[in-house]
Rosetta silent file (secondary structure, phi, psi, omega in degrees, C-alpha in Angstrom):
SEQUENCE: XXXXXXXXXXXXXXXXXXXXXXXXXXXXXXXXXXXXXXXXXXXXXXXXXXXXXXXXXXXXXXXXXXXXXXXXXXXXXXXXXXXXXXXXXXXXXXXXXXXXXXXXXXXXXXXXXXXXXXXXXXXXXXXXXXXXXXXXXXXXXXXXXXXXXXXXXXXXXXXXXXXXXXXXXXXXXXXXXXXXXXXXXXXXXXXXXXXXXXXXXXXXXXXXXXXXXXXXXXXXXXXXXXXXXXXXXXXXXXXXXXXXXXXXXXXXXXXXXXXXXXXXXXXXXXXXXXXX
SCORE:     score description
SCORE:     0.000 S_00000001
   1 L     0.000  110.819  163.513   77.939  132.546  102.235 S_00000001
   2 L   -49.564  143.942  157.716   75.393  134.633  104.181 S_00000001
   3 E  -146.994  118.627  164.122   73.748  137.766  102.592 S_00000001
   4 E     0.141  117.463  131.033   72.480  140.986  103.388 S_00000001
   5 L   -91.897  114.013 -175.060   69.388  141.649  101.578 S_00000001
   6 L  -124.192   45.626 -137.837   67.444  144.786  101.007 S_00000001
   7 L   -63.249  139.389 -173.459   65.115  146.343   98.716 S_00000001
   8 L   -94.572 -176.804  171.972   65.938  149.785   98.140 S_00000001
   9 L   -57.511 -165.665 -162.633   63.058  152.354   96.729 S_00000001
  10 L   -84.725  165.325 -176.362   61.715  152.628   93.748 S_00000001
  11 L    77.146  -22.779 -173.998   64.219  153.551   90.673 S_00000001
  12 L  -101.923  148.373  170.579   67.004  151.602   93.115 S_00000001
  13 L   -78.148 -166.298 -176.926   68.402  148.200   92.592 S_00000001
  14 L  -122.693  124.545  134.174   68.268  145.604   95.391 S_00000001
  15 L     3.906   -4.265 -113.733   70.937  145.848   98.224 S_00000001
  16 L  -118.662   99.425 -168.894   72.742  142.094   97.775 S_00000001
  17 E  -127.293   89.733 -167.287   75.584  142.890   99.630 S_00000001
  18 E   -46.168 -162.897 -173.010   77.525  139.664  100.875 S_00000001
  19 L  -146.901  157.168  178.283   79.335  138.691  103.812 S_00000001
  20 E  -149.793  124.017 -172.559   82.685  137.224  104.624 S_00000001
  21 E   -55.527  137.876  143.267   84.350  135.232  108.030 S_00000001
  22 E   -95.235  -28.234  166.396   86.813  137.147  109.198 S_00000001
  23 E  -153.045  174.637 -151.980   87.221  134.752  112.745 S_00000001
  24 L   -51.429  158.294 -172.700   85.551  131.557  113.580 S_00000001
  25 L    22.810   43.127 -177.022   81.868  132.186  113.325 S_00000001
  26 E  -126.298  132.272 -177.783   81.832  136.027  112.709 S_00000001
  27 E  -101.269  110.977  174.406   80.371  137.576  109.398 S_00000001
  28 E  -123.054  140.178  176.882   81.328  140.884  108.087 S_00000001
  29 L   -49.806  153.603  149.602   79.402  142.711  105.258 S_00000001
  30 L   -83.452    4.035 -173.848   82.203  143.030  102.614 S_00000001
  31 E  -140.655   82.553 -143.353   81.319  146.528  101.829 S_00000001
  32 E  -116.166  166.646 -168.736   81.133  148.669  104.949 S_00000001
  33 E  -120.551   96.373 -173.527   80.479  152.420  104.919 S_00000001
  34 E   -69.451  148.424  174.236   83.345  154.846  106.654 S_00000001
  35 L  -115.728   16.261  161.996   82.654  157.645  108.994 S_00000001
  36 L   -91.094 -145.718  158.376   86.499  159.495  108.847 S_00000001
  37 H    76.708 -162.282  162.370   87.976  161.173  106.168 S_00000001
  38 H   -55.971  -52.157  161.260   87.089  164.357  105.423 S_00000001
  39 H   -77.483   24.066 -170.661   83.243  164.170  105.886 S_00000001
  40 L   -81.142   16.412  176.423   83.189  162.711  109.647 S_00000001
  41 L   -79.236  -15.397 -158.620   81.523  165.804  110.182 S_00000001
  42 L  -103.115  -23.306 -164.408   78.749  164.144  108.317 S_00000001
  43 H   -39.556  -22.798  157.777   78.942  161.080  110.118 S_00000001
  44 H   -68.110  -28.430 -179.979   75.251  161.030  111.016 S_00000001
  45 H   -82.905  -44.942  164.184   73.934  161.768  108.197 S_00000001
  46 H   -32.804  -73.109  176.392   76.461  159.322  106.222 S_00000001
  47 H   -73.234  -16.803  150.786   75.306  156.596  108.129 S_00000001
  48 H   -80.289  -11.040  153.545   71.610  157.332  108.273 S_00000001
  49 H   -50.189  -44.492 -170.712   71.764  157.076  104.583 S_00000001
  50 H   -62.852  -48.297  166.828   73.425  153.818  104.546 S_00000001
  51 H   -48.761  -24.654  145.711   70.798  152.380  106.813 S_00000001
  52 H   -27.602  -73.816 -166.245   68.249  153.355  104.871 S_00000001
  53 H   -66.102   -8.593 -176.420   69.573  152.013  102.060 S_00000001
  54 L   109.022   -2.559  178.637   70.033  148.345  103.662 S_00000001
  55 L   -57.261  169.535 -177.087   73.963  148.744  104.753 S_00000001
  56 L  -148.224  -28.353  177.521   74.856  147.221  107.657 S_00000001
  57 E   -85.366  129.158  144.825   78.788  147.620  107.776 S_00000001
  58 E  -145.397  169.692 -150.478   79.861  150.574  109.578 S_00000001
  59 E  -157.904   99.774 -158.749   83.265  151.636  110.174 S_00000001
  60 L  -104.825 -155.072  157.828   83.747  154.239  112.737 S_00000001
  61 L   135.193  145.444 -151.481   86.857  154.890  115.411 S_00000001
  62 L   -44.693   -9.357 -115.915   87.641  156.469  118.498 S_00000001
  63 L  -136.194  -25.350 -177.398   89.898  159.104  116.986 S_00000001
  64 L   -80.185  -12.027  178.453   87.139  160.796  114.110 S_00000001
  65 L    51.277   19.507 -174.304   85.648  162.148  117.502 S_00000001
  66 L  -120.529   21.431 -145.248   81.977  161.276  115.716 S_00000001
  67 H  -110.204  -16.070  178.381   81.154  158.133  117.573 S_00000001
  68 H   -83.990  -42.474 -165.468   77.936  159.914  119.324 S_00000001
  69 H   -61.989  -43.679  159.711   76.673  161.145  115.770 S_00000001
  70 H   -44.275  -34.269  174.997   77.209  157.593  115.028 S_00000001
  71 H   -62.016  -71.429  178.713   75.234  156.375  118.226 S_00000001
  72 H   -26.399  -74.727  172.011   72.457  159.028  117.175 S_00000001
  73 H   -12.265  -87.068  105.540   72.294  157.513  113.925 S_00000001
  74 H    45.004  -82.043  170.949   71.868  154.242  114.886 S_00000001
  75 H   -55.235  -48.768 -151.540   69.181  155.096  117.275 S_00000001
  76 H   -78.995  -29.369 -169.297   66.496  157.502  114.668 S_00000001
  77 H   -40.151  -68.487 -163.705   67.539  153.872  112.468 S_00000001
  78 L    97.534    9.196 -171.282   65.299  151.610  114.077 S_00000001
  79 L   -91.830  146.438 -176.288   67.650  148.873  113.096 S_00000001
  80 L   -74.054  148.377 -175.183   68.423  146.437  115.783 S_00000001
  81 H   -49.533  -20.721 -171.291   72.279  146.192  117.237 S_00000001
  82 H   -92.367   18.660  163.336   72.109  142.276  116.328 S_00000001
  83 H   -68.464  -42.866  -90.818   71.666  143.702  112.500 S_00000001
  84 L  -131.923  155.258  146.142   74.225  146.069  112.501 S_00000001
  85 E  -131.034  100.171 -161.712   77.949  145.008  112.083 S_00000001
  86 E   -82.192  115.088  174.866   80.213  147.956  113.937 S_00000001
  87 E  -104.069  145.708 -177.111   84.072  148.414  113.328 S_00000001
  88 L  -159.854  163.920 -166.886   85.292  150.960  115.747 S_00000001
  89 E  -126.881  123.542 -178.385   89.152  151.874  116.064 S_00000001
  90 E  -102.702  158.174 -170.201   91.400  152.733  119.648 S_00000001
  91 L   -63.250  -34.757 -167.479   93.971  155.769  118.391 S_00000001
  92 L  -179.005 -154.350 -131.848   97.115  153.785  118.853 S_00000001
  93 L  -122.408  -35.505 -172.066   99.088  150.611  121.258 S_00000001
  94 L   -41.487   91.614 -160.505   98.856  153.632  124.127 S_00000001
  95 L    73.410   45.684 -136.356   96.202  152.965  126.896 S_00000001
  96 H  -103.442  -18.100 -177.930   94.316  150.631  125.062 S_00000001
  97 H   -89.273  -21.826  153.749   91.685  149.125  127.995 S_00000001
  98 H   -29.661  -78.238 -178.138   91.682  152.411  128.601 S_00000001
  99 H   -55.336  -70.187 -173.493   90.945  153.424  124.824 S_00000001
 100 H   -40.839  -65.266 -168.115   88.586  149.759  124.435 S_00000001
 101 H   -47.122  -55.798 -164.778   86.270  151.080  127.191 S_00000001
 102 H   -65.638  -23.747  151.582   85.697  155.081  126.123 S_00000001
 103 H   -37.250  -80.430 -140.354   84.891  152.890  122.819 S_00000001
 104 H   -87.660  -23.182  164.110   82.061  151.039  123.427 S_00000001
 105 H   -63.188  -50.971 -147.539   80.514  154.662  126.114 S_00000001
 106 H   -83.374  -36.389  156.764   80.710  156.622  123.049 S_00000001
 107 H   -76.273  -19.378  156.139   78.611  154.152  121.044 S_00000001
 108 L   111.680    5.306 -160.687   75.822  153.578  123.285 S_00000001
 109 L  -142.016  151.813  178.125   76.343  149.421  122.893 S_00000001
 110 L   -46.752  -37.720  171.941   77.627  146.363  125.113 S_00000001
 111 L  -160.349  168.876 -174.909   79.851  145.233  122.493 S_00000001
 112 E  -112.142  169.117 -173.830   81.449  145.537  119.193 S_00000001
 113 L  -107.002   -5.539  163.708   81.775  143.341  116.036 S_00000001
 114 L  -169.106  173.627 -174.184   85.744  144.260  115.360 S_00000001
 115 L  -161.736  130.240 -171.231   88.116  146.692  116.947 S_00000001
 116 E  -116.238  152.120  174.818   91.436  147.747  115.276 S_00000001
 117 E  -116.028  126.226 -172.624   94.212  149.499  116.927 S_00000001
 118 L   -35.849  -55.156  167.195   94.144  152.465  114.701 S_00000001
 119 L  -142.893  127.196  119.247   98.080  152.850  114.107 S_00000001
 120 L    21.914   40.241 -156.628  100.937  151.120  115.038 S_00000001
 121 L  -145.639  109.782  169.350  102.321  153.552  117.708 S_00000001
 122 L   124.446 -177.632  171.466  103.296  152.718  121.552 S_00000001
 123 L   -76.853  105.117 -164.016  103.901  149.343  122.701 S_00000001
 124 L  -104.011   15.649  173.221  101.778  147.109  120.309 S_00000001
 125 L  -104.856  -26.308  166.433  102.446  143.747  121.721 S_00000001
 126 H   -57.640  -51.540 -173.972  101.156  144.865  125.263 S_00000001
 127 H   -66.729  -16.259 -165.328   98.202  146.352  123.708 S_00000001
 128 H   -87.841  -37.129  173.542   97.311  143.362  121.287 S_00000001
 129 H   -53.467  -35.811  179.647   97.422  140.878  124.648 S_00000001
 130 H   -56.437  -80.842 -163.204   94.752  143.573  125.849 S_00000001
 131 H   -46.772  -27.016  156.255   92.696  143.542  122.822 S_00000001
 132 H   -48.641  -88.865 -156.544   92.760  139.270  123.008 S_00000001
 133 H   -16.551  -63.564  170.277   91.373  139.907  126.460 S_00000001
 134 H   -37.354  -37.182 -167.332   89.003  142.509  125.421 S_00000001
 135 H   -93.319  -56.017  154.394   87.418  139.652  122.781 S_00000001
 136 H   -12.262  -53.130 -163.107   87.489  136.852  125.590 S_00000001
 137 H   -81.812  -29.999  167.981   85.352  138.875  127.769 S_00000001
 138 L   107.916   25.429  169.256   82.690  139.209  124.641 S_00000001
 139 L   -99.202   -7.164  149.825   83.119  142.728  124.110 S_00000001
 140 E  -153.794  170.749 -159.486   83.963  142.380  120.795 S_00000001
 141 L   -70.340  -80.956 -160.014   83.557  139.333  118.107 S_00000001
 142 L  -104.388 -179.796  163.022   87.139  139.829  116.367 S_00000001
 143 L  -122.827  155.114  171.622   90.331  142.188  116.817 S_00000001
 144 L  -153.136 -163.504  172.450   92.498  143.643  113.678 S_00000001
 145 L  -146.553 -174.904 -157.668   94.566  146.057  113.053 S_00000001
 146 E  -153.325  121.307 -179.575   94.851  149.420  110.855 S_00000001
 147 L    42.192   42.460  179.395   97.953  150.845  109.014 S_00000001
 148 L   -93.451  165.658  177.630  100.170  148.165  110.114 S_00000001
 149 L  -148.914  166.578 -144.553  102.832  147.427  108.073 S_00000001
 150 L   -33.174  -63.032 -156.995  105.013  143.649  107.639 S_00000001
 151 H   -43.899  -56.393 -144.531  107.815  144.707  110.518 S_00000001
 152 H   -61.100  -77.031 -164.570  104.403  145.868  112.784 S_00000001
 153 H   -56.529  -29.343 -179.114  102.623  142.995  112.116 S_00000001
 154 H   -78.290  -12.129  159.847  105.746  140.328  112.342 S_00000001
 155 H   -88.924  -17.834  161.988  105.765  141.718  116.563 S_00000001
 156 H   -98.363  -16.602  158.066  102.041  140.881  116.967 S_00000001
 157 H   -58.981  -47.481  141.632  102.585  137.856  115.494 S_00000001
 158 L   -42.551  -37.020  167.685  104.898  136.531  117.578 S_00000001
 159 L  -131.513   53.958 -157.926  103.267  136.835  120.580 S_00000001
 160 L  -130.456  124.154  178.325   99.828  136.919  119.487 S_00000001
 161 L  -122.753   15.065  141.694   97.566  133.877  120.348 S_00000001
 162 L  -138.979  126.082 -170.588   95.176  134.927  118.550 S_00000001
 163 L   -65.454  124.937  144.027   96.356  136.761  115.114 S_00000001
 164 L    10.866  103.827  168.553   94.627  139.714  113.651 S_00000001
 165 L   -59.937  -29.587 -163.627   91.310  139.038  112.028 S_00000001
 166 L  -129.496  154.765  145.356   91.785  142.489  109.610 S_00000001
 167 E  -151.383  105.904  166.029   94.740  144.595  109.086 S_00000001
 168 E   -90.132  121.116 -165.490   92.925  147.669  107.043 S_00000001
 169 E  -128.682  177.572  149.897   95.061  149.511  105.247 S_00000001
 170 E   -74.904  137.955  163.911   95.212  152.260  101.938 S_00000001
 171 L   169.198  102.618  157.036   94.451  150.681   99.060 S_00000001
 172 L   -87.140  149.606  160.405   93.416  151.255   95.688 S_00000001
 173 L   -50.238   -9.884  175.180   94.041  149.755   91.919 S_00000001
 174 L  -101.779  -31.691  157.102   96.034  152.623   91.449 S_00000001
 175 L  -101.210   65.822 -151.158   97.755  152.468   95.230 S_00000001
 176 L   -67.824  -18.853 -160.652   97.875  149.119   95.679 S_00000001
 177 L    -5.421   86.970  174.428  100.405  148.515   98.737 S_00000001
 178 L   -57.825  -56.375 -176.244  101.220  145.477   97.592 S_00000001
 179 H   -40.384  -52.858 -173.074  103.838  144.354   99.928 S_00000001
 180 H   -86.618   19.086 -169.720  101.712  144.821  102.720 S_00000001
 181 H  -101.753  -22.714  161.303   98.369  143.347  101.498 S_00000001
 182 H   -64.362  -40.055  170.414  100.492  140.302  100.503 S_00000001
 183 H   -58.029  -32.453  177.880  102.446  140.028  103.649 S_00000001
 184 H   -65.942  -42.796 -167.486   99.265  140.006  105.237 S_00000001
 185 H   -79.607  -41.699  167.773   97.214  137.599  103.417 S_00000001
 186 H   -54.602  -14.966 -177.498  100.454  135.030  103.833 S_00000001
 187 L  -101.745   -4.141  174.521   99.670  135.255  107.241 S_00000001
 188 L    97.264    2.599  164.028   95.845  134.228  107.350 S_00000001
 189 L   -72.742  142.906  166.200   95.215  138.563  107.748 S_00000001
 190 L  -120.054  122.331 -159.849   92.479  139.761  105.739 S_00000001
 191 E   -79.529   98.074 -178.965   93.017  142.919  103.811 S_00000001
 192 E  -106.229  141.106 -142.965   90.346  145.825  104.409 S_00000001
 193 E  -115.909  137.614  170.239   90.868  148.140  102.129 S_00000001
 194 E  -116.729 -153.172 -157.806   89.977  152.142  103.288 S_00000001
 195 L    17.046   50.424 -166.188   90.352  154.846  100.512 S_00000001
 196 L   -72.531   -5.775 -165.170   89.511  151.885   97.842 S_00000001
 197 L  -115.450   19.372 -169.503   88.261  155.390   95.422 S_00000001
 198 L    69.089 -170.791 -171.540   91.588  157.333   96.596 S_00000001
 199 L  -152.594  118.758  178.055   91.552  160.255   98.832 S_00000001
 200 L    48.669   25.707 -172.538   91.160  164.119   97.400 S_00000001
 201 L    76.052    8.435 -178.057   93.345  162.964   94.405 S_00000001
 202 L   -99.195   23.103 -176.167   96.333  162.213   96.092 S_00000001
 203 L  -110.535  -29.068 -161.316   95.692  158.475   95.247 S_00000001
 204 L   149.278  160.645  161.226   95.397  158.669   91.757 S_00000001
 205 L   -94.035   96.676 -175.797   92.499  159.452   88.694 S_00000001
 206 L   -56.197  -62.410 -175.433   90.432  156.739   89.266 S_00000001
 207 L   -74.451  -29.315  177.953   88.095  158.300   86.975 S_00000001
 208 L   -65.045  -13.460 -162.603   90.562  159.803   84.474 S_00000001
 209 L   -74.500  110.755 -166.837   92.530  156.279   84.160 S_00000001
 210 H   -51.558  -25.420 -171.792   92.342  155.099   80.495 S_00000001
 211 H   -71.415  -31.664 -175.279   92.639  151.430   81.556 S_00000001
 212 H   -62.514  -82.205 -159.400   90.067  151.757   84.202 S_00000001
 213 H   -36.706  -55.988 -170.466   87.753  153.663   81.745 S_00000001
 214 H   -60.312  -37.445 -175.322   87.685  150.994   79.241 S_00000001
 215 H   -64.876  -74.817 -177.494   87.092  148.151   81.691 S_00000001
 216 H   -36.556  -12.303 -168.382   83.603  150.112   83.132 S_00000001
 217 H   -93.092  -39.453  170.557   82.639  150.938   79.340 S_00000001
 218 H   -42.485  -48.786  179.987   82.909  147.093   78.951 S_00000001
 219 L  -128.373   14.977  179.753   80.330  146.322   81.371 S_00000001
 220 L    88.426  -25.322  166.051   78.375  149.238   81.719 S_00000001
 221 L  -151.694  169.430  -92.387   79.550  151.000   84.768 S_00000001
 222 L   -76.295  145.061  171.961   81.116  153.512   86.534 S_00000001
 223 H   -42.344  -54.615 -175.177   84.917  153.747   86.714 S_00000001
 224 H   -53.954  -34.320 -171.574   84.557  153.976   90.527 S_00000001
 225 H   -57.029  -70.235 -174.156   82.142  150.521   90.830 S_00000001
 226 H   -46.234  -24.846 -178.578   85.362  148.932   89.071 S_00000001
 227 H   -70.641  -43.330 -138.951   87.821  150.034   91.428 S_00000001
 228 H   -94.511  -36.512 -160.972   85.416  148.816   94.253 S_00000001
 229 H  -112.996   -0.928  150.841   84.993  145.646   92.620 S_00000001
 230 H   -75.778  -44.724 -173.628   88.635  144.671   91.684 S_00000001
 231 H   -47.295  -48.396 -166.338   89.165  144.903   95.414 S_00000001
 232 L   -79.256   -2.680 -161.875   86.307  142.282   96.589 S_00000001
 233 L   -63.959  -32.793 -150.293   87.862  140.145   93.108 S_00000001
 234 L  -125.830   54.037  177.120   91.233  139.508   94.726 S_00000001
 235 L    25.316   32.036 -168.148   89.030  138.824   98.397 S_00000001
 236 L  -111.488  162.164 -158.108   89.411  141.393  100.518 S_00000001
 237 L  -103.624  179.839  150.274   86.752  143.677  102.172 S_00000001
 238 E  -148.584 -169.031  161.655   86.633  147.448  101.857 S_00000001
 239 E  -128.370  132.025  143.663   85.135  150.959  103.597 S_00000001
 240 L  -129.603  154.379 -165.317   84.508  153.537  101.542 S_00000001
 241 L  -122.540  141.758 -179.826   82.902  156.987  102.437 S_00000001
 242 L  -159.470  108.016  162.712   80.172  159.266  100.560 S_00000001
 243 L   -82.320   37.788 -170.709   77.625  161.657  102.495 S_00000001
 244 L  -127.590  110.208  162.232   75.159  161.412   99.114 S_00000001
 245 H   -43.443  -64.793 -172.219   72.794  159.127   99.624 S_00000001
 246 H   -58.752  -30.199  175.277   72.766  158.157   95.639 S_00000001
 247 H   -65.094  -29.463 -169.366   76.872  157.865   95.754 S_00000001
 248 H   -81.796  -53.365 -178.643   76.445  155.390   98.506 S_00000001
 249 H   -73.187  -26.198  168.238   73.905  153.043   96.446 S_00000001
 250 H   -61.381  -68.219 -160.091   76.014  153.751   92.792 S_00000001
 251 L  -107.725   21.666  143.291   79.119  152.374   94.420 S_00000001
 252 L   -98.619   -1.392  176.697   77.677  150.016   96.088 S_00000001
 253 L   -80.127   61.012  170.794   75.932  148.431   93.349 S_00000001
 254 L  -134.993   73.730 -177.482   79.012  146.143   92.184 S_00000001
 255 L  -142.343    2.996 -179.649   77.286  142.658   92.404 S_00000001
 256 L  -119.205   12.892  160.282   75.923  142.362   89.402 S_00000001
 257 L  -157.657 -167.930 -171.015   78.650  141.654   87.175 S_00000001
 258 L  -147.489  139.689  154.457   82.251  140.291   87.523 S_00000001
 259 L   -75.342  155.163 -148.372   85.734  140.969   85.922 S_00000001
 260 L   -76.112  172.445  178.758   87.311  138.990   83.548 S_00000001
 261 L   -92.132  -14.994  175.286   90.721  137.010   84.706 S_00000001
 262 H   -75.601  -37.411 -162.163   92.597  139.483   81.513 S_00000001
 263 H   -86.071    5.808 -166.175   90.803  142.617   83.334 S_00000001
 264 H  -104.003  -44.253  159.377   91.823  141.541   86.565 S_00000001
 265 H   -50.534  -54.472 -175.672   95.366  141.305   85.010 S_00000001
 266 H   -52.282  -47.474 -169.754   95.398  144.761   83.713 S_00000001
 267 H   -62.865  -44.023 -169.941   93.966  146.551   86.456 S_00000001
 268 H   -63.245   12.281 -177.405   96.782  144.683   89.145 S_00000001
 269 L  -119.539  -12.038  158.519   99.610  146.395   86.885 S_00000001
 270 L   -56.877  -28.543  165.364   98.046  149.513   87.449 S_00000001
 271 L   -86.353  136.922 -151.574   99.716  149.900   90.657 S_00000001
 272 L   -53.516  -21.900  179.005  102.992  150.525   91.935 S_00000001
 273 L  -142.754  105.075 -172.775  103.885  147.394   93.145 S_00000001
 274 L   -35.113   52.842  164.546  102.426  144.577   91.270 S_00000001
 275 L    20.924  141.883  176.535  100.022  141.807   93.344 S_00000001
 276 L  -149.573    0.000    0.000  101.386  138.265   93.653 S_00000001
């Protein structure tokens, strides 16, 4: 397994932030840094933090309307494009070479390192024969998908000749959506997780959760670092978003210790629909 490496500043831990195939010879960071949400207003500054800090995943999409402050970014970085591994998103099955192109203007770069079709809306078996195409021509490494769910994904499957590298979905220990991170993973899909820390509370108290609480007391740190690092346990990637530089290296800092196979139990019964 390839890894990132970085020394951060002084008082900071070192970077060691792994990598994982998602298609035949393509490497994604397992811990990528989102530019949506709530803060994509932030998106430059969000991501010149990460860079800073030694990130490398970023995880953008056409639809956050941020993709030049991402470009911007990018640029004051000084880090080179063949560093950098870029998730970008087209809004939906609608227009999609359409959608693929106005990607890759708005970021400033020849190609991308995954592309998602954001949601599950329009004719998604036309659009996923695009989005092979699109990856043929070398304009992006892999394809995935984003807030598909089993029926979506059992219609790209069928006529899909090459299957979904990602399908990124919600998904926290406390919001687990199990069915689809299972259906997926039966299929050779790899499960990127966005909200992995919940979103404005409507996910859950990550930090308030007694079970949660105990496991970080256990090992020393933070409820959120546990949430983050049950996710990569049970092999799945994630995005998560913070425009605070120190929130981005605290909850990315989950490499230095591992949960137990009981605490791994506990946590997957935390959720609504149990992991199998």
């Amino acid at each position: 397994m390839m890894r990132y490496l970085f020394l951060l500043p002084a008082l900071a831990l070192t970077m060691d932030i792994p990598t994982k195939e998602i298609a035949p010879g393509v490497k994604m960071p397992v811990v990528s840094i989102g530019t949506g949400g709530q803060e994509r207003s932030d998106a430059q500054e969000i991501v010149e933090n990460w860079l800073s800090l030694g990130g490398r995943g970023i995880d953008g999409g056409y639809a956050y309307g941020n993709q030049g402050a991402v470009k911007a970014a990018i640029a004051s970085s000084g880090v080179k494009r063949e560093d950098l591994f870029i998730t970008t998103k087209i809004p939906g099955c609608s227009s999609a070479q359409k959608n693929l192109d106005a990607n890759l203007k708005s970021l400033g770069v020849d190609y991308v390192d995954l592309v998602l079709i954001h949601f599950p809306s329009g004719d998604c078996v036309s659009a996923w024969k695009t989005m092979e195409e699109f990856q043929k021509s070398g304009k992006t490494k892999a394809i995935g998908v984003s807030n598909f769910k089993k029926s979506n994904l059992q219609q790209i499957l069928k006529a899909a000749t090459v299957k979904p590298a990602i399908n990124q979905i919600e998904h926290n220990v406390l919001e687990q959506n199990g069915d689809t991170a299972t259906f997926s993973e039966q299929n050779g899909i790899i499960v990127e997780a966005y909200s992995p820390l919940g979103r404005s509370g409507q996910s859950g108290d990550i930090p308030g959760n007694a079970v949660i609480k105990a496991v970080a007391a256990s090992h020393s740190v933070s409820t959120y670092q546990v949430a983050l690092k049950w996710i990569l346990q049970h092999d799945r990637v994630l995005t998560f978003q913070s425009s605070s530089k120190a929130h981005q290296q605290s909850d990315a800092d989950i490499f230095g210790f591992t949960l137990t196979d009981e605490e791994m139990s506990k946590l997957d019964q935390l959720g609504q629909s149990v992991l199998v």
